[in-house]
C-alpha positions, 0 to 999 in steps of 0.5 A: 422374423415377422411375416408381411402378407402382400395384396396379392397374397403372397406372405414374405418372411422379413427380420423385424424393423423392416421398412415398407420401403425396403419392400419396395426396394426388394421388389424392383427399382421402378416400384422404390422410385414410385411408392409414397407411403404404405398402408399397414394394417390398412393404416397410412404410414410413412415408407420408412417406418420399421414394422414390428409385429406380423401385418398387411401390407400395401406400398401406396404409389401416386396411382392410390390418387386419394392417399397420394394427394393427402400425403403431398398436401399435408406435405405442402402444409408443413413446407409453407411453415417452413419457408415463411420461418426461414424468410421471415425469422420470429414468425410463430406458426400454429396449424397447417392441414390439408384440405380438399385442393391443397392446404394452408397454414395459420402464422402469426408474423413478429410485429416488425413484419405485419400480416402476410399479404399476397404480394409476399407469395410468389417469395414464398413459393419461391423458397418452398421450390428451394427446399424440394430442390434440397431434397431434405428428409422427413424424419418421424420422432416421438419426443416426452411431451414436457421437452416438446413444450419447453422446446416450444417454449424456448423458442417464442413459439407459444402457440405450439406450446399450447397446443402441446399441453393439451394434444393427446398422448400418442401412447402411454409414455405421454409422448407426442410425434413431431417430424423433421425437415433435414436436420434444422427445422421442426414441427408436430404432427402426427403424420404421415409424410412422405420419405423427403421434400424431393418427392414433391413436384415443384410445379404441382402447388400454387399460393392462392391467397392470404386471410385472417384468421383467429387462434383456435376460431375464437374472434377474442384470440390472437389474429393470425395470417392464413396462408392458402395453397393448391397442391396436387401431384403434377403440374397437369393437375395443377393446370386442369384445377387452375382452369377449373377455378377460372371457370367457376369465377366466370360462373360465380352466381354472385357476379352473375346475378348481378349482370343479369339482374337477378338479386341482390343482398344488403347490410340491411337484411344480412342473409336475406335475399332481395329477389327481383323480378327476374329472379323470381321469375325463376324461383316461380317457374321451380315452384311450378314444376315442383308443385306438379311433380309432388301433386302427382306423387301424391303429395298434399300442400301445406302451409305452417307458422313462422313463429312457435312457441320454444317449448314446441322446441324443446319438446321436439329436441331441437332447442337443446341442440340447434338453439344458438342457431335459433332467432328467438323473441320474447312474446310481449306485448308493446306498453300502451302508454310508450309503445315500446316493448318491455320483456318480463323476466317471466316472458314466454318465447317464441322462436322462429322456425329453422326447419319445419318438421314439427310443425308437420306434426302438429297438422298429423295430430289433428284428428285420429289416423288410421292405418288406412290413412298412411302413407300420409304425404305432406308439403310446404314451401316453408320459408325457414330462419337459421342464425348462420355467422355474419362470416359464414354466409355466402350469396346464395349458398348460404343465407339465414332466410331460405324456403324448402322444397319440404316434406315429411311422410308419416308412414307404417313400418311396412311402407317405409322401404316403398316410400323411400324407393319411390322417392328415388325414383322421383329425385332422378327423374327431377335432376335429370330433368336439369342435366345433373349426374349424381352420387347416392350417399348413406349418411349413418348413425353420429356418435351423439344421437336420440333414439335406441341403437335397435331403431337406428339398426332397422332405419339404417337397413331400410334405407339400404335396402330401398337403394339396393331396390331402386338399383343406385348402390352401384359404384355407377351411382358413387354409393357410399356409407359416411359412418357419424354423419347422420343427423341426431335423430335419423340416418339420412341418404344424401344426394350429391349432383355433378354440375357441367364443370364438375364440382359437387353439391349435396343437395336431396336428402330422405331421413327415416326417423322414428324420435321426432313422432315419439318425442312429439307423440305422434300417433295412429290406430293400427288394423290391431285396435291399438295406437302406433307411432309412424314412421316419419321420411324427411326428404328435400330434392331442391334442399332449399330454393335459393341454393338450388337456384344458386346452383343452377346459375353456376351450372348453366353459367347463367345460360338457363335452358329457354323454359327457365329463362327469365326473358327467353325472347328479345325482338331487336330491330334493326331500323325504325321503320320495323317498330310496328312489326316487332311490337306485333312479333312480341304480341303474338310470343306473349300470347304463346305463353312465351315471356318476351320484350322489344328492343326498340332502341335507336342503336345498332343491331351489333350493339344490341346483340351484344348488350342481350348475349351479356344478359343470357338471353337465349333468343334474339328475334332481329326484324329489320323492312325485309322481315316485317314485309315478307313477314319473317324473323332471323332468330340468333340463339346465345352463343351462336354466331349465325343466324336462322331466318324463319317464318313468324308461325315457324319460329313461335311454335319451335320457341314455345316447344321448346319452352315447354317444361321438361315434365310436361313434354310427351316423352317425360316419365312423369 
């Protein structure tokens, strides 16, 4: 017998080989019908896997959300192979995970078929609903790695069988786990799954697309078709995700900054935004209120190098471990005679910065420090380069040229928790300022690091502790600690922000690192007499500006709020004869500090409107002989469909508070 002790407590005395699944069965129908897994020692497993020592007990149900949908995703993940085999004989297939929304399966089709495309998924869904219709059973078994991989072997399934000479043994035996489908079809895996394919709802998952793909994401191996899905655990969720999707495409900042003119990229400067003047009339409008919130918390504006030379580089660590992701050029100097550069075999090497936390401390070591000269707050603007993958970039969310909203505290041991609960506060106020929520994360020490285990202990508790203070290591803030997630040389907290459709971004982050000034031998005097090394506070709150601004247009769906608005008035009129009055309208909002345009074009007024809703402009002044006369304006606000008639003095003033940045309101906190 073995004993199973329940989440309520209670211990149940069972003979050995007793199954989560006949746990539930003990306890009622309700519960068989509804379990999906159970955790075993706080291990997933499979329902009916026997239990074989004494253990905790918990049966998983789809209310579990998190576990229940790993479960039916990886699920869905092995159906998709099996469906493509069974329409589709010779197809080798390779991996097949879950993922965030769903899964997919990388295959590789027989050359008689050719890459999958997207005209075969609907056949595809199709079969997968036949074999949850099927209802067939998942069952575990381990088998001797050489027979898995003759068997793979065997049947033209060389990827599988190259995976498993080099898998991880499941146990000392060198056995690997695989998993039945029914009796007639195969797969590795670790698991677990669900008991069978009938506990899937054929209405929950959807194909979404097919891409190529590499063996292993090496460009040098065989190509594959990635088959993509979205799975969840009923069709309502299907159908909100669904919705989601839709939304999220209408809000693509791609699209959008297209319409509205924002940017643009091209092959000629892959990863590099061509920011045009209404975009960067953003862009200006941030750095504005940036510069006003760090110059009130006391922060001083710098300005460093693009180029340094390597060894600054290899000193600070990050040569060794960011160089592939490093634009590094020789330090030449062009022949005379030719013009043209020749590289020495000796040539030194400068390499563009991709971060800009050495060069800080370059500006820290000019001079002596004393302890009364901390905390020591510097900024920068600082326009970074990363070697980012021709494939991996991605508008303006990832790019290879990006400008921080940078900064790096040297401080004492004493100041460090102060200093990181007063940049929490700074963060809130800054995302609430543009209508985010948002979840406070611990990211700690990874397995490859610099520093001792002694300072990463005290790093990771000071910045625990300044959440704790700062009042945000509450389920209220999503508070969570992410064990390896840390960068190599400090802990960090991470800001994730919820935009209006819900989706997340990680975006602020505050590092406490005590390598960099070591590594950099950073230093000042102490009240002692003797030389200390500061503490150094890494923190971003916008990350970098293209992102945000990124972001913020995926946010707002390209609707800015008026003080961020490219345009924020456009004066329509209605007929000519109004021309003079709408010059004079838009004379008097450029001189209230509003930016502001005429549409003087010979179209009607329905056109106009239409043609200034597409490009988000938040106010549409329409003057026609009746306004100009008694002299009025109809404003028409974006997205409404009426219209408010207002005097020009009313109408300017309510537009020009309302422009206002939100930090220079009289109610901010600022």
């Amino acid at each position: 017998m073995i004993a199973l002790t329940l989440p309520d407590g209670s211990v149940r005395q069972v003979a050995r080989g007793t199954t989560g699944g006949d746990i539930a069965r003990s306890i009622g129908p309700g519960l068989a019908k509804a379990a999906l897994a159970a955790r075993v020692n706080g291990a997933l497993v499979d329902l009916e896997r026997p239990l074989q020592a004494d253990a905790t007990l918990a049966l998983v149900t789809a209310k579990d959300e998190a576990d229940a949908l790993e479960l039916v995703r990886h699920d869905f993940a092995h159906l998709l192979a099996e469906a493509v085999q069974r329409l589709v004989p010779g197809t080798q297939i390779t991996f097949g995970p879950a993922t965030d929304d769903g899964f997919y399966y990388d295959v590789a089709p027989p050359p008689s078929h050719g890459p999958f495309t997207e005209a075969d998924l609907p056949a595809i869904e199709a079969e997968m609903r036949r074999i949850i219709a099927a209802d067939k059973p998942l069952r575990r078994e381990e088998w001797p790695r050489r027979q898995l991989i003759s068997r793979w072997q065997q049947q033209g399934e060389r990827f599988k069988a190259e995976w498993a000479a080099e898998l991880p043994a499941d146990n000392a035996e060198d056995t690997l786990t695989v998993y039945w489908s029914g009796d007639d079809w195969l797969d590795m895996c670790r698991g677990p799954h669900l008991a069978s394919t009938g506990k899937l709802d054929p209405q929950a998952f959807k194909l979404t697309r097919v891409s190529g793909a590499y063996w292993r994401g090496d460009q040098n191996n065989a190509q594959l078709s990635r088959i993509t899905g979205t799975a969840w655990l009923n069709k309502k969720q299907l159908d909100a995700h669904l919705l989601r999707l839709e939304e999220a495409a209408k809000r693509d900042h791609r699209k959008l900054g297209q319409e509205m003119d924002l940017f643009h990229l091209q092959q000629e400067a892959h990863g590099s935004v061509f920011w045009h003047p209404n975009g960067f009339t953003i862009w200006r409008a941030l750095e504005s209120y940036m510069r006003r919130a760090i110059d009130a918390a006391g922060y001083q504006e710098v300005k460093t190098p693009q180029l340094m030379d390597v060894r600054q580089w290899e000193a600070s660590g990050h040569w060794g471990k960011y160089a592939e992701n490093m634009f590094a050029v020789p330090d030449v100097v062009p022949d005379g005679e030719s013009g043209t550069p020749a590289v020495a075999p000796d040539a030194g090497w400068m390499a563009l910065k991709p971060m800009n936390c050495p060069a800080h401390i370059l500006i820290f070591r000019q001079g002596i420090k004393s302890y009364r000269d901390l905390p020591l707050r510097l900024y920068e603007h600082g326009c970074c380069h990363r070697n980012e993958p021709h494939g991996a970039l991605h508008g303006l969310m990832r790019v290879r040229q990006f400008t921080q909203d940078d900064a790096h505290i040297f401080c004492r041991e004493d100041q460090i928790v102060a200093e990181v609960q007063a940049f929490c506060a700074l963060a809130d106020r800054i995302y609430k300022d543009f209508g985010f929520t948002y979840s406070i994360k611990l990211a700690l020490r990874p397995e490859k690091r610099f520093g001792s285990d002694a300072d990463w202990d005290k790093a990771e508790h000071e910045l625990r502790d300044a959440v704790v203070r700062a009042g945000l290591a509450t389920a209220d803030y999503g508070w969570e600690e992410l064990p390896g997630e840390g960068a190599f040389y400090a802990p960090k907290l991470e800001w994730h922000l919820t935009d209006a459709i819900g989706r997340t971004w990680q975006v602020g982050t505050i590092q406490s690192d005590r390598v960099l000034p070591d590594r950099l031998d950073a230093s000042y005097v102490g009240e002692d007499g003797a030389r200390h090394r500061p503490v150094m506070l890494h923190r971003a709150i916008f990350g970098s500006y293209e992102r945000f601004i990124g972001i913020l247009i995926e946010h707002y769906a390209g609707r800015f709020p008026l003080w961020l608005a490219p345009t924020q008035a456009v004066v329509a009129t209605i007929v000519s004869d109004a021309d003079d009055y709408a010059q004079a309208v838009v004379a008097q909002l450029k001189s209230a500090g509003l930016r502001a345009d005429a549409d003087l074009r010979n179209e009607k007024i329905n056109y106009k409107v239409r043609e200034h809703s597409l490009a988000k402009v938040p106010a549409l002044l329409v003057v026609g002989n009746r306004e100009a006369a008694e002299g009025k304006v109809a404003i028409r606000r974006l997205g409404s469909e009426g219209q408010t008639i207002l005097p020009l003095a009313e109408a300017i003033a309510a537009l020009k508070t309302e422009a206002t940045p939100p930090d220079l309101r009289p109610s901010h906190p600022l």
